[in-house]
N, C-alpha and C positions, 0 to 999 in steps of 0.2 A: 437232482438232475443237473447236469452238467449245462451251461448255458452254450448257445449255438455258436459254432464260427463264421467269421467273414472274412472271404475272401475276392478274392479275381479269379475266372479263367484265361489263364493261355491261350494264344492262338492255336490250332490243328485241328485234326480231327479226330473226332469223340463218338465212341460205341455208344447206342439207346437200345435198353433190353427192356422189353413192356413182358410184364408177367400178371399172373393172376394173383392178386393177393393177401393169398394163402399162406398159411404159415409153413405147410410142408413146399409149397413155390418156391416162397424165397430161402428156405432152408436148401434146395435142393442147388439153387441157381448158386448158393455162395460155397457149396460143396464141390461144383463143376466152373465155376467160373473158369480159375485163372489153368486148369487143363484145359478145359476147350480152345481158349483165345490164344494160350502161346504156339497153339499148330497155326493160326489164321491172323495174328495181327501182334504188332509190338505193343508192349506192355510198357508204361510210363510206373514211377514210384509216384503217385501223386494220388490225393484219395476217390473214393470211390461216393456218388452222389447218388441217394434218394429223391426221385421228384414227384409232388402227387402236387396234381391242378384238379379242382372241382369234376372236370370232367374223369380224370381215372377214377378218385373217390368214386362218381356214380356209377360208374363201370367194374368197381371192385379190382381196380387193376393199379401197378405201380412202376416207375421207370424208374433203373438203374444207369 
């Protein structure tokens, strides 16, 4: 396993997509992402972040 990176964020603003997580979810969501958003918002090259806090954990849900 590759060990984790550290970085900073940028100042702007940042899309939050809560899904359920599921593996056909996030299968789907990384199928349709970057069609959906370049009708509705500018697209940066810069990566894309997983976040799980206790509370999605309990909730079976994950933010992109």
């Amino acid at each position: 396993m590759k060990p984790a990176r550290v970085g900073k964020f940028t100042g702007g603003k940042y899309a939050v997509f809560v899904l359920d997580h599921t593996k056909e979810e996030v299968s789907e969501f990384g199928s349709n992402f970057f069609l959906s958003l370049k009708k509705k918002l500018s697209i940066t090259k810069k990566p894309i972040v997983e976040r799980y806090t206790s509370q999605t954990i309990d909730n079976n849900l994950c933010e992109y």
